[in-house]
VOVEX-39049 format. One record per residue (C-alpha): residue number from 0; residue in one letter; x, z, y. Coordinates in Angstrom, 2 decimals. Layout:
<rs>
NUM/A/X/Z/Y
...
</rs>
This chain:
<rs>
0/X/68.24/-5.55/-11.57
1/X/67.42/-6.28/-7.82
2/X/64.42/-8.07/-6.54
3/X/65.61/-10.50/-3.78
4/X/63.95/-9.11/-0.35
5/X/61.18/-10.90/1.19
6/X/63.54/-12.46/3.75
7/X/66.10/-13.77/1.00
8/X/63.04/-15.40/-0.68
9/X/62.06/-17.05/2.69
10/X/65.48/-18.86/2.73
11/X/64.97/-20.06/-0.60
12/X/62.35/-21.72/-0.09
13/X/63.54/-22.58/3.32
14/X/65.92/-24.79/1.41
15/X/63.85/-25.60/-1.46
16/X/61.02/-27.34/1.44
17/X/63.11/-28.07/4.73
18/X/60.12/-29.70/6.26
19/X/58.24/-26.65/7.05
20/X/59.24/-24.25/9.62
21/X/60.48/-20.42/8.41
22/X/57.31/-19.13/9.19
23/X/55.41/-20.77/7.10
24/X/56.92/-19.12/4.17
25/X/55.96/-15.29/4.48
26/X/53.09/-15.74/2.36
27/X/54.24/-17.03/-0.54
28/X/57.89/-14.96/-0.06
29/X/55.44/-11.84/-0.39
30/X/53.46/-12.96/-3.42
31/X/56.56/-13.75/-5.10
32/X/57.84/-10.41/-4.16
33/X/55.03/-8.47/-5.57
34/X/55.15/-10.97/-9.02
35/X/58.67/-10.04/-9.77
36/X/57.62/-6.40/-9.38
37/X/54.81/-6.12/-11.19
38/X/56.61/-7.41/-14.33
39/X/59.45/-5.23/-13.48
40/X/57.30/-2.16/-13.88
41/X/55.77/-3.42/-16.64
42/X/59.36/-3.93/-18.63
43/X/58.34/-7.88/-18.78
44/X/61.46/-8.46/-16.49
45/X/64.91/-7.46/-17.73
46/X/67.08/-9.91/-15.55
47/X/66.01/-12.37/-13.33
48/X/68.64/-16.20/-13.21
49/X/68.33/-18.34/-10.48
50/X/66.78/-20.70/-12.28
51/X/64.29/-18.73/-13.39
52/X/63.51/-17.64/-9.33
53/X/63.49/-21.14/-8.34
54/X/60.84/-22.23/-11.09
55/X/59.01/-19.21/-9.66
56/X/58.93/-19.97/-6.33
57/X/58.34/-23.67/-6.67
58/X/55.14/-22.92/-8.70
59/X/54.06/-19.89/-5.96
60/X/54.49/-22.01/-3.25
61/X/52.50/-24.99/-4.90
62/X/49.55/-23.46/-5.68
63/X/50.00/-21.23/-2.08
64/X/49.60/-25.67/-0.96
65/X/46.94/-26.92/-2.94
66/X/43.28/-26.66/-1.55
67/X/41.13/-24.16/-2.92
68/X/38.05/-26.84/-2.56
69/X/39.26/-29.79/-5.08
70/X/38.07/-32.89/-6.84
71/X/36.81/-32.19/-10.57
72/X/36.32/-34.29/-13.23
73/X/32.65/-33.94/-14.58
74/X/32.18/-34.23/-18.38
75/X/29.40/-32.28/-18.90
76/X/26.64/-34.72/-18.65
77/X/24.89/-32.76/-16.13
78/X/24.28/-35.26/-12.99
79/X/23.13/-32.83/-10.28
80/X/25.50/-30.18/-11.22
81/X/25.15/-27.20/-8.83
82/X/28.79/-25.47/-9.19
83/X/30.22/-28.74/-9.61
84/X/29.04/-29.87/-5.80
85/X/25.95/-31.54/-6.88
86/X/25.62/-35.23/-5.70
87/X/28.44/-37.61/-5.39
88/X/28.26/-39.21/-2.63
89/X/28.23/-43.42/-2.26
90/X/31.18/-44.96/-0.55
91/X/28.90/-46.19/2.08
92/X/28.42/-42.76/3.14
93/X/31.81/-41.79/2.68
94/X/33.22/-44.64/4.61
95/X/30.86/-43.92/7.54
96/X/31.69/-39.84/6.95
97/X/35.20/-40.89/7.88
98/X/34.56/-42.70/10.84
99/X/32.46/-40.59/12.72
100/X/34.63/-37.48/11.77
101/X/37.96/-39.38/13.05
102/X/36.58/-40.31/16.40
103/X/34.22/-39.24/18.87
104/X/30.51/-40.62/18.32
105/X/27.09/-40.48/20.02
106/X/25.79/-37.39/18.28
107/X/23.88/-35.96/21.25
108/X/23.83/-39.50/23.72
109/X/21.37/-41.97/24.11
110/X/23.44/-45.31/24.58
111/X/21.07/-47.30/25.74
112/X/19.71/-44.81/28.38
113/X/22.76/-43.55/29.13
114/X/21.76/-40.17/28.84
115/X/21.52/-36.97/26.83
116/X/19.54/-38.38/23.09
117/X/19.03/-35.93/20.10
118/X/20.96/-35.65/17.11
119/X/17.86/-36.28/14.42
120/X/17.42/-39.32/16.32
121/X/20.17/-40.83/13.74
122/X/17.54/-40.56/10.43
123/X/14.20/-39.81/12.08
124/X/13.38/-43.70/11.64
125/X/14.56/-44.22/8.88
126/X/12.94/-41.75/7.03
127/X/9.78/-42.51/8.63
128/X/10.46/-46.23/7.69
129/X/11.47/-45.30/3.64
130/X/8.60/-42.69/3.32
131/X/5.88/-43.34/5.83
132/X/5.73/-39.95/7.11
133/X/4.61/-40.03/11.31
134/X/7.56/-37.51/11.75
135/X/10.89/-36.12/10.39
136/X/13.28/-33.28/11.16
137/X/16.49/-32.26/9.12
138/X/18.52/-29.42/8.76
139/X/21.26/-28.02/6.85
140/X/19.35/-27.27/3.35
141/X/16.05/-27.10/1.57
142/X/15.82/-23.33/2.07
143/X/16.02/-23.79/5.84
144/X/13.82/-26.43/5.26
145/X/10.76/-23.73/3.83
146/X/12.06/-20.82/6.12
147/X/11.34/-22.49/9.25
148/X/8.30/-24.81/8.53
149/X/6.87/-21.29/7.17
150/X/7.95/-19.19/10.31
151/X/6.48/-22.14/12.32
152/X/3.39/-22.13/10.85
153/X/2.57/-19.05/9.58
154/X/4.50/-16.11/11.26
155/X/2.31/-13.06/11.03
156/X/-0.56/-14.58/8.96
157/X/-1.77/-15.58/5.80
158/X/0.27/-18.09/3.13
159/X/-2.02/-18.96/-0.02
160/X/0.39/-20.11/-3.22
161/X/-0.23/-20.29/-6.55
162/X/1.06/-16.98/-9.08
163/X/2.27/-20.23/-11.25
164/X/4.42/-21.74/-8.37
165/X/6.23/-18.24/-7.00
166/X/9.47/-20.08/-8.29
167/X/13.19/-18.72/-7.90
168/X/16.10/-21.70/-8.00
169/X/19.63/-21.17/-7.56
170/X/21.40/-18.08/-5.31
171/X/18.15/-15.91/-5.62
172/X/16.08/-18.16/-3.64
173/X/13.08/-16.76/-3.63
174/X/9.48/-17.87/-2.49
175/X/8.30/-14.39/-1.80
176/X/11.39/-13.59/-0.52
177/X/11.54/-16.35/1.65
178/X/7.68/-15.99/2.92
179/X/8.70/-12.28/3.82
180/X/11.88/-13.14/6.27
181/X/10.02/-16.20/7.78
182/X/7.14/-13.44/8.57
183/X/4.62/-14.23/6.54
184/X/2.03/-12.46/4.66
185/X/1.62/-13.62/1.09
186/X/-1.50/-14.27/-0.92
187/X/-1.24/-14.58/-4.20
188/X/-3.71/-16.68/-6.98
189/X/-4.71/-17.28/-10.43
190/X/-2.46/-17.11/-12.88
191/X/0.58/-17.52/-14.25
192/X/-0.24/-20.35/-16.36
193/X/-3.79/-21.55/-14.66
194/X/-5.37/-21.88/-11.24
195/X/-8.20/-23.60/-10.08
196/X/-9.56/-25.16/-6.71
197/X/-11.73/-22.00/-6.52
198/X/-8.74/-19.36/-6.58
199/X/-7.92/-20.83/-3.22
200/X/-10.68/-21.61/-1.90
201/X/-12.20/-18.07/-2.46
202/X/-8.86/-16.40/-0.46
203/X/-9.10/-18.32/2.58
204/X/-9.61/-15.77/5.25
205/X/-9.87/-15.80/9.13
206/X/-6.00/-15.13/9.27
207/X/-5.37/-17.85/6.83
208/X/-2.71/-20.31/7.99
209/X/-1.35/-22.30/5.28
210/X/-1.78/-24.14/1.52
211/X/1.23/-23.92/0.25
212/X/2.19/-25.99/-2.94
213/X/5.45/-25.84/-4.49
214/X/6.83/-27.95/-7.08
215/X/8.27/-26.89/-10.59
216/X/11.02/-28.86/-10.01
217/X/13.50/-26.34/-12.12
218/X/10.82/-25.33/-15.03
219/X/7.81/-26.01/-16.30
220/X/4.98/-24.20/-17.93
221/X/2.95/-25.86/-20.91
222/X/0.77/-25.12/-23.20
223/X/-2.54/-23.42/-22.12
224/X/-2.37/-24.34/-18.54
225/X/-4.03/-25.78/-15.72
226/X/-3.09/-26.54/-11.84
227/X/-4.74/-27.47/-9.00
228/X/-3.08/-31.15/-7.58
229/X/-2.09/-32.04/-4.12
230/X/-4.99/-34.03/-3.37
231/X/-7.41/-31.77/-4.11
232/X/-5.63/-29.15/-2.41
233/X/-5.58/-31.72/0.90
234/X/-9.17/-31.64/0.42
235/X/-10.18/-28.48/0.50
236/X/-7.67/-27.78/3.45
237/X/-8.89/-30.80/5.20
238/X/-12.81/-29.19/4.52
239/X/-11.56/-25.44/5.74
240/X/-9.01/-26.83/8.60
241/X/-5.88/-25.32/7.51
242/X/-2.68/-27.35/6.91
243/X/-1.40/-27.78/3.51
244/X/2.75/-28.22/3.08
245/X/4.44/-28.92/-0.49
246/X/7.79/-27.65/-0.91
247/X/9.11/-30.92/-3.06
248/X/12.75/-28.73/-4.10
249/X/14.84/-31.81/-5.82
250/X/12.62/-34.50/-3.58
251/X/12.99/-38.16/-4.70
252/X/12.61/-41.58/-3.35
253/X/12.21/-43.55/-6.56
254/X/9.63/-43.52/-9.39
255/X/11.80/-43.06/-12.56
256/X/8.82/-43.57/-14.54
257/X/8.75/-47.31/-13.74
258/X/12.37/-47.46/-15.56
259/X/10.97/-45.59/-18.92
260/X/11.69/-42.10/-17.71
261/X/9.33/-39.30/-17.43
262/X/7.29/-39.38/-14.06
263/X/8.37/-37.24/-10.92
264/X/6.42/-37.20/-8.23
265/X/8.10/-39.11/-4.80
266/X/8.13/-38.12/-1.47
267/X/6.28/-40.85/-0.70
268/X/3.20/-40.05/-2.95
269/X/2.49/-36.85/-1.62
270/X/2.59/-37.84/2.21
271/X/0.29/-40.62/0.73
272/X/-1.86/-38.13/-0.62
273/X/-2.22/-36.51/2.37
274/X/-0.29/-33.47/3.11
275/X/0.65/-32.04/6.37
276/X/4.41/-31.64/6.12
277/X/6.58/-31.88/3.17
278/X/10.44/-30.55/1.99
279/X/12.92/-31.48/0.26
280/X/16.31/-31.52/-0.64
281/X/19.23/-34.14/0.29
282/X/21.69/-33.35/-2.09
283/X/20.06/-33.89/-5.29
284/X/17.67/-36.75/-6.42
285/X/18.07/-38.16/-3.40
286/X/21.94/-38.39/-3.88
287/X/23.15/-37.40/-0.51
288/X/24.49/-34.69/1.38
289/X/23.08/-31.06/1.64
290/X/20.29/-31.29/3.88
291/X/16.84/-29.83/4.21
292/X/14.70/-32.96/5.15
293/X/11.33/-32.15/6.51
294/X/8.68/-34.99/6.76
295/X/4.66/-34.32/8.22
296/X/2.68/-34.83/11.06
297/X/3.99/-35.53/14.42
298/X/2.55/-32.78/15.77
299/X/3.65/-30.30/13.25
300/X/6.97/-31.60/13.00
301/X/7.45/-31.02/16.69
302/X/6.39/-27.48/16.89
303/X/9.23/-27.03/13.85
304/X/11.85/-28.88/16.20
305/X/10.87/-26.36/19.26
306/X/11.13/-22.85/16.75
307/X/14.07/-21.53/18.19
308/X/15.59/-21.21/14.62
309/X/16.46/-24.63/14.15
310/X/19.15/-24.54/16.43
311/X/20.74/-21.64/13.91
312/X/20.39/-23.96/10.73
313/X/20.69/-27.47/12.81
314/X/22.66/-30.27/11.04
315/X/26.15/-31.26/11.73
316/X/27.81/-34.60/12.58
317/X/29.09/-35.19/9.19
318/X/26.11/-34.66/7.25
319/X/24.26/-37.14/9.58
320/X/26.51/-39.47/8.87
321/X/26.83/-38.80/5.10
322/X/22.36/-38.94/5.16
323/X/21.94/-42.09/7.50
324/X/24.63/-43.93/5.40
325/X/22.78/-42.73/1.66
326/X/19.26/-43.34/3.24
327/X/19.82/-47.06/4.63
328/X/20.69/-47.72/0.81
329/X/17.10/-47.18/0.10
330/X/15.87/-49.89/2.05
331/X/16.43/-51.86/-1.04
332/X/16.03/-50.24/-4.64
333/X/18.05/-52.29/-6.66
334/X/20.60/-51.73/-4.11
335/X/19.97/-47.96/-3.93
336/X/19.99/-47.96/-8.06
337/X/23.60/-49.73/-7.97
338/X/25.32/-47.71/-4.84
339/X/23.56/-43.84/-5.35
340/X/26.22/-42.25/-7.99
341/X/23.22/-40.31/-8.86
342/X/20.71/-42.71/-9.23
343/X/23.03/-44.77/-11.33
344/X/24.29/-42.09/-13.55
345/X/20.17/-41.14/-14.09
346/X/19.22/-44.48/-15.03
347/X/22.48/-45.96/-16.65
348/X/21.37/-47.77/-20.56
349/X/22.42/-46.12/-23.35
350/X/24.48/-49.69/-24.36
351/X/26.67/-49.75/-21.60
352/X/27.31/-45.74/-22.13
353/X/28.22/-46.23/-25.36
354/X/30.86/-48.72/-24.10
355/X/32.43/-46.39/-22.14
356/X/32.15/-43.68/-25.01
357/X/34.00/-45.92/-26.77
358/X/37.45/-46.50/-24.17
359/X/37.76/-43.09/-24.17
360/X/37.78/-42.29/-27.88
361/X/39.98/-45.18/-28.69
362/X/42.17/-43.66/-25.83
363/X/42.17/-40.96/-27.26
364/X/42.69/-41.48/-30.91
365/X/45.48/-43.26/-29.73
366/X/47.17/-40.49/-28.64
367/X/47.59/-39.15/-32.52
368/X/47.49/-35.30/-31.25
369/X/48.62/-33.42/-34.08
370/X/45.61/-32.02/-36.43
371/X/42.90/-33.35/-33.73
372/X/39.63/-34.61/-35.17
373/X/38.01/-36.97/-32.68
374/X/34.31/-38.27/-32.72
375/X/32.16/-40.73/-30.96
376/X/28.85/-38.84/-31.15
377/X/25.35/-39.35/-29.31
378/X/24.41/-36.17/-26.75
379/X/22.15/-35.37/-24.68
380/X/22.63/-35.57/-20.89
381/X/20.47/-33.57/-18.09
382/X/19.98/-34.04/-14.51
383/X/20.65/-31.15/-13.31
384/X/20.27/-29.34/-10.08
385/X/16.51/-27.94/-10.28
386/X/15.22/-31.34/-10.89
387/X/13.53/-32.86/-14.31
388/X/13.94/-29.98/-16.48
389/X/12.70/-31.48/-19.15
390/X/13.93/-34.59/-18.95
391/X/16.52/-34.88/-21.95
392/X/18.49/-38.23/-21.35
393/X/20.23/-39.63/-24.32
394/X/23.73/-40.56/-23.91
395/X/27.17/-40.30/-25.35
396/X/30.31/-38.26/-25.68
397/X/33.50/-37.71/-27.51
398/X/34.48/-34.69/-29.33
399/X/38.25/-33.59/-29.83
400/X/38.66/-30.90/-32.43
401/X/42.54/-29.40/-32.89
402/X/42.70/-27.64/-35.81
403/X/44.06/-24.06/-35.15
404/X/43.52/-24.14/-31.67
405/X/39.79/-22.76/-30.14
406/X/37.77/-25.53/-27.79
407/X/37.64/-22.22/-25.13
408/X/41.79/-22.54/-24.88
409/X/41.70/-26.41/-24.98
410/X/39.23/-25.90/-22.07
411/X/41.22/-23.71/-20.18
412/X/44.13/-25.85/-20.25
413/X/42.34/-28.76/-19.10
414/X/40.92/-26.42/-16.10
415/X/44.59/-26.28/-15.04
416/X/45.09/-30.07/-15.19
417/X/45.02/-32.09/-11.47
418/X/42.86/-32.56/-11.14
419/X/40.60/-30.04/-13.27
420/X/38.90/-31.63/-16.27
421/X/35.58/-29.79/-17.13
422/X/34.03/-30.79/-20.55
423/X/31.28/-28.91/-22.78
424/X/32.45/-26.29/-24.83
425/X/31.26/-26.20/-28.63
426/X/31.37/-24.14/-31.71
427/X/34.72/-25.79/-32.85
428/X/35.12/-28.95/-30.14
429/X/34.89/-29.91/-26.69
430/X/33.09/-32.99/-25.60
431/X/33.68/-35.03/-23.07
432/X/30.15/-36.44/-21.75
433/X/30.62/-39.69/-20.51
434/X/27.41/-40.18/-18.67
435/X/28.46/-38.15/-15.69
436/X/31.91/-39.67/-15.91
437/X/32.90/-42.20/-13.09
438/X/35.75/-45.51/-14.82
439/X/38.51/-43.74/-12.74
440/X/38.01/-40.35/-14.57
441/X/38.82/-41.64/-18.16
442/X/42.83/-42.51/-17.85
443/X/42.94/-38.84/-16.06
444/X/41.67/-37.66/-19.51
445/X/44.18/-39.58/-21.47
446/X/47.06/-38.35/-19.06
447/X/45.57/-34.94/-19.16
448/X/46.01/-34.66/-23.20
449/X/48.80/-36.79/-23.49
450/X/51.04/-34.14/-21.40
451/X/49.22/-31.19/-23.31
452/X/50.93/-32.63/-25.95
453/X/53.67/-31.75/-25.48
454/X/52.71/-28.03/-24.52
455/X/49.57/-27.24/-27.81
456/X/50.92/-24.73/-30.04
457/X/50.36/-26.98/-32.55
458/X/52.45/-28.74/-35.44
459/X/52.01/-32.00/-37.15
</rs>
């Protein structure tokens, strides 16, 4: 048997796609090329038709097409989901995403001047506005967000933090970790599970520069415990003169507790109570783009904007536009609740869930897929992303069981769908969470298993 050349290939699919130039088809000649002679070697490939080539080449050359960064359909009932991209962002901020990344815009230009302007000029305000901080800076993620405020205000001296609050979140993000590239020197105290007022106050030294509190925004420790709060640590820095800063992680603008949830602390509380400078997180509770959204003092804020760092981690056009788009949203809360996919999938009533549970199992049953067993059950639904971790929100989901064939092949199938369908994988179902679902996703579901019909190695 002989394996067409690379060339021969090209002119294949030359003729098989006659809008792109030749050129464009080395690539996915090669890949071909090297498919056909792997199973050759491996005695998979006996003779080779040229039907059998074209169906080759068609599917190379489509997935050698389709973008490696893709829409997914979320059925896992986790909100914030980290691998998934975490937030969703509102049209609003899409629509305005589009604009300023089609045309030029006044990133860097004062229009009313006429002049030069500065790119955080574009949320500053409104942050100040929505949280009442005296001063704001943003760059591209939380973790820039610590790094620099730490390197800014502690390089070469003292950081006092909590054993209890040494926290790790996602990538290996560590605080000591951090602390020890942004140059400072950390001081560990009390416990693991308690520490008192006197822990810090007895490890203040001369070369003491900074209180630093973070929040246990991706765990929590109960039981036998006991932490000092922000305003007493405001106090005692206030009383000694050193700054105090509260890495927020998640960060949020709303207080779920007045809607029956469990109660978060906002970004607004703890500038109320006092602290010097503040971080946070865009992409999660907030529901916006990645961003690492610093709020404090005027005075501290500006010494962060002049650390020659922030021009390495600065924020980009489209993530301005994206944040000032998801933050003007919050000038109203009801309007923030109804827009913010996140905020809205958080805080979404367990009646009009159950609704939706309900379209897609009735799509679904409809579907009669032989030997499938499908339930309307109740679940559990999470927010995700380092935020609320013990927040359990109830909610709803269906569960398809096909009798003979394993939830773990059912879920690799629908991984291959378009787009990609990711559900929860159980002992002998998947399940399809709806809270994390938006309307649009469910007829993708129904088309998804209605053309794995035809493909389940399954009888009726």
């Amino acid at each position: 048997m002989r394996i067409p050349s690379v060339h021969e290939l090209k002119e294949k699919l030359a003729k098989l796609y006659p809008n792109y130039p030749f050129s464009y088809f080395t690539e996915p000649a090669r890949k071909v090329s090297q498919a056909l002679k792997e199973k050759f070697l491996k005695g998979e490939l006996k003779e080779l038709s040229e039907e059998a080539l074209i169906d080759l080449l068609k599917k190379v050359f489509e997935e050698y097409e389709r973008y490696t960064l893709r829409r997914v359909i979320n059925a896992t009932g986790v909100i914030v989901h980290t691998n998934l991209g975490r937030a969703p962002l509102p049209s609003e901020a899409i629509e305005h995403l589009i604009e300023i990344a089609r045309y030029y815009s006044n990133l860097e230009y004062n229009l009313l001047e006429g002049k030069r302007g500065s790119r955080y000029s574009h949320v500053e305000e409104l942050l100040k506005e929505l949280t009442g901080a005296e001063a704001a800076l943003v760059v591209n993620n939380n973790a820039s967000a610590v790094l620099i405020t730490l390197n800014t205000l502690a390089n070469g001296r003292e950081v006092i933090v909590s054993r209890g609050e040494l926290v790790e979140i996602g990538g290996s993000f560590r605080i000591p970790e951090v602390m020890k590239w942004a140059g400072c020197i950390l001081k560990e105290v009390g416990t693991t599970n308690k520490t008192y007022l006197f822990d810090y106050e007895n490890a203040i030294t001369e070369n003491t520069a900074l209180l630093l509190k973070v929040h246990k925004s991706n765990y929590a420790i109960v039981g036998f415990t006991k932490e000092v709060s922000t305003e007493e640590l405001v106090a005692l820095g206030k009383k000694r003169g050193i700054p105090v800063m509260e890495d927020l992680g998640s960060g949020c603008l709303v207080d779920f507790s007045k809607y029956g949830l469990m109660k978060e602390p906002t970004v607004q509380e703890v500038l109320k109570a006092g602290v010097d400078v503040v971080t946070f997180s865009g992409d999660k509770l907030l529901g916006g783009p990645q961003a690492g959204i610093i709020l404090g003092k005027k005075e501290i804020i500006e010494k962060i904007r002049k650390n020659p760092l922030n021009r390495a981690i600065r924020i980009d056009k489209l993530t301005l536009a994206a944040l000032e788009a998801t933050l003007k949203l919050y000038r109203d809360e009801n309007l923030a609740i109804e827009k913010i996919p996140v905020l809205k999938m958080i805080l979404t009533k367990k009646e009009t869930l159950k609704r939706k549970a309900n379209r897609l199992f009735k799509a679904i049953k409809e579907l009669n897929l032989p030997k499938a067993k499908v339930y309307l059950i109740p679940t559990v639904a999470k927010t995700g992303g380092g935020a609320l971790p013990l927040l359990n929100i109830p909610s709803y989901g269906v569960a398809l069981e096909i009798d003979g064939f394993s939830p773990q092949e059912l879920q690799k199938k629908l991984r291959n769908n378009e787009p990609p369908i990711i559900a929860i994988t159980e002992e002998k179902a998947i399940v399809f969470e709806v809270r994390t679902l938006f309307d649009e996703d469910i007829p993708i579901i129904e088309e998804a298993l209605q053309r794995l019909k035809d493909v389940l190695p399954i009888t009726s």
